[in-house]
N, C-alpha and C positions, 0 to 999 in steps of 0.2 A: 672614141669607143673604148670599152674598158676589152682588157684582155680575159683568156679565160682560163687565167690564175684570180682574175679579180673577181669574175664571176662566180666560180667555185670558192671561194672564200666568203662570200657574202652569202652565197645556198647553205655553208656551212652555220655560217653566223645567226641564220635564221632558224636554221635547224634546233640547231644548241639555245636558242629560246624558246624554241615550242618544247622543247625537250624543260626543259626547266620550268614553262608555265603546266603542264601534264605534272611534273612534281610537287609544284606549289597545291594544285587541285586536288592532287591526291593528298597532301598531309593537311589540308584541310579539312577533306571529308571524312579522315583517317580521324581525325580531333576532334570533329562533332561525332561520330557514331561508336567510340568509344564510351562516353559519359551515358549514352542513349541502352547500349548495349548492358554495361554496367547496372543503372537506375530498373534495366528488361530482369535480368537476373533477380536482383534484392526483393524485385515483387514477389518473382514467381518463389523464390523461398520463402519470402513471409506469408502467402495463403496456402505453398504445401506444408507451411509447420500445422502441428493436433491443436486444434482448440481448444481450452479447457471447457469443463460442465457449464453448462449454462446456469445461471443465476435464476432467481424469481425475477429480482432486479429486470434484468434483461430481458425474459419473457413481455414482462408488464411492459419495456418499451417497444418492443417489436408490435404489442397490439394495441400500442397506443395509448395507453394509461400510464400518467405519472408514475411513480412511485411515492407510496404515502398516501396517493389522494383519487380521484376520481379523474377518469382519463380527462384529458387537455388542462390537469389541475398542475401550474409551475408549482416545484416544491422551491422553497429557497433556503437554505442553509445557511441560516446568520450565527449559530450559535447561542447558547443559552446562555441568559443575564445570569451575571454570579451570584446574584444576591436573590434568584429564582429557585428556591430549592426546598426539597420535599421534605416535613418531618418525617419522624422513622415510620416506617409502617407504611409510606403512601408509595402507592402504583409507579404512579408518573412522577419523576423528578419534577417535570416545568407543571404542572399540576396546581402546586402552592406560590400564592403569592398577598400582599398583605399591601396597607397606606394607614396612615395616621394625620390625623389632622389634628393641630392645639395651637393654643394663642397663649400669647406673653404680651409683647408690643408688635401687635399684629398678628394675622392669620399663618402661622406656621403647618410645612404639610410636606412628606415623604411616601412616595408609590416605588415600591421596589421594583413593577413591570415594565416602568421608564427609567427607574433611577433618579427621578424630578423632586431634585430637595430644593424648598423654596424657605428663607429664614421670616421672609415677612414681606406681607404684602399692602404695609403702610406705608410706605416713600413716595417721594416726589419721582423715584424712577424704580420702578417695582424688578425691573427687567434685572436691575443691578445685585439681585438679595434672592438671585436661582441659580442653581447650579446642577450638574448631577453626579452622582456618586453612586459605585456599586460597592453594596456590602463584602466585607472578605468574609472567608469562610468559617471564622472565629464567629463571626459578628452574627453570621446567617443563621448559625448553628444556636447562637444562643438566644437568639427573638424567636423562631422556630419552637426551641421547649421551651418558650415563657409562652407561646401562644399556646402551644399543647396542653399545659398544664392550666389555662384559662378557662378551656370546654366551652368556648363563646357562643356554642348553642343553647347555653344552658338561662343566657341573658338576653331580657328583650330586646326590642328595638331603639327605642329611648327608655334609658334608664338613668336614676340618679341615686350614685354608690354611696352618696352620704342620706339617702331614705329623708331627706328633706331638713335634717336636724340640723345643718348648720348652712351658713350663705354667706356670701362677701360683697362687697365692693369694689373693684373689678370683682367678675367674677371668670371663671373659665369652663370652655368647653372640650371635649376629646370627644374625637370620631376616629372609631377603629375599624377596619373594616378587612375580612378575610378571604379569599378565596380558594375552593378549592376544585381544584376539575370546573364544574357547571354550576357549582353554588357558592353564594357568598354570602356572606353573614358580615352586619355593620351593624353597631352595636353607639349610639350615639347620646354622651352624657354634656346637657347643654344648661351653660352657666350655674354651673356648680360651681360650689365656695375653691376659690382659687388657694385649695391647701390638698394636700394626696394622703391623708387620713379619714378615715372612717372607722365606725363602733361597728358594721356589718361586713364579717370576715369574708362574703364574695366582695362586696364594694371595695373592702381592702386590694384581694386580690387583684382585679381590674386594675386600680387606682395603681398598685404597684407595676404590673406590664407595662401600663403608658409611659408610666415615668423612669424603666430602666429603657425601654425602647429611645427616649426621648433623649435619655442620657447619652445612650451609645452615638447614634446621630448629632449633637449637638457636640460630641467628642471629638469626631474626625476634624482630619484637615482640611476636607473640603465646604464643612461649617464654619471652621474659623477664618477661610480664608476671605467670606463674604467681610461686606463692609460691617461696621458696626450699628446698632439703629441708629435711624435718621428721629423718632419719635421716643419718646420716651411717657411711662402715665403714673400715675400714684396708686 
């Protein structure tokens, strides 16, 4: 039998760990309800801070209408192509935008809406001779007044800027086409003499836009980068 020193010493012993498990409980509950308490506070000061004025913005989402468009309409915000850009005088920057189609050795053609410059579409692998490119702001600025200065309403639909007095063999075509807002104007001169003179000073005109256009594009580096033609023709 144990004595009752050894008794009391073990009531002790037992003691001094309840005592110490009560501490451990408490600094644990002390650990979780600190962080709880903390995260209780930062709320309640962020919804008693003043709201600033409400936006339309925010009206429009609170009733459920996009902004920009007609309710349940996603807006998406990509950014406007660099080479999309307004002459002077128009409304809407994204508004104007313009494509050119002409042949040399093969079907050449640039759309400023895509950026889809393609060198030619005579090879054995066409996929090889696309690429895309956006205009800089030099570039935009200066196909813009040559298009302004064009008045391509002022030209029909098929038109031929040499008035039929001269022809070739090869011969070539230019398709220009404009847009602006809701209307577009395509102004298309098919197998004409593959030379950019003419005696009739709008055919000049025309004649010269395509081919500084053509210049600018067939300048960059992402023209030269394509391969060289695969065809070649006399």
């Amino acid at each position: 039998m144990r004595t009752i020193d050894e008794c009391r010493a073990e009531v002790f012993r037992r003691s001094e760990e309840k005592i110490k498990a009560r501490r451990r409980a408490r600094a644990r509950a002390a650990a979780l309800c600190v962080p709880l308490c903390l995260c209780a506070v930062i709320m309640s000061v962020a919804f008693a801070l003043p709201r600033g004025p409400r936006t339309e913005q925010d009206m429009m989402q609170e009733d459920g209408e996009a902004p920009g468009g007609a309710p349940g309409t996603e807006v998406v915000d990509g950014g406007r192509d660099e080479d999309v850009t307004a002459p002077a005088g128009t409304a809407d920057p994204l508004s104007f935008s313009f494509s050119l189609t002409w042949n040399v050795f093969g079907i050449s053609s640039y759309d400023s809406v895509t950026g889809r410059l393609i060198k030619t579409t005579d090879a054995t692998r066409p996929e090889d001779y696309v690429t895309t490119y956006r205009l800089t702001d030099e570039e935009t600025a200066r196909i813009s007044e040559l298009i302004r200065g064009l008045d391509i309403d002022r030209y029909p639909d098929v038109y031929d800027p040499q008035a039929g007095n001269i022809a070739s063999d090869p011969s070539m075509t230019l398709i220009l086409s404009v847009r602006m807002g809701e209307t577009e104007k395509t102004v298309t001169a098919k197998n004409i003499a593959l030379t950019y003179e003419s005696d009739d000073p709008d055919g000049q005109r025309f004649l010269d836009v395509c081919r500084e256009i053509i210049e600018i594009l067939t300048g960059t580096e992402a023209w030269q980068s394509l391969p060289e033609y695969e065809f070649f023709y006399d």
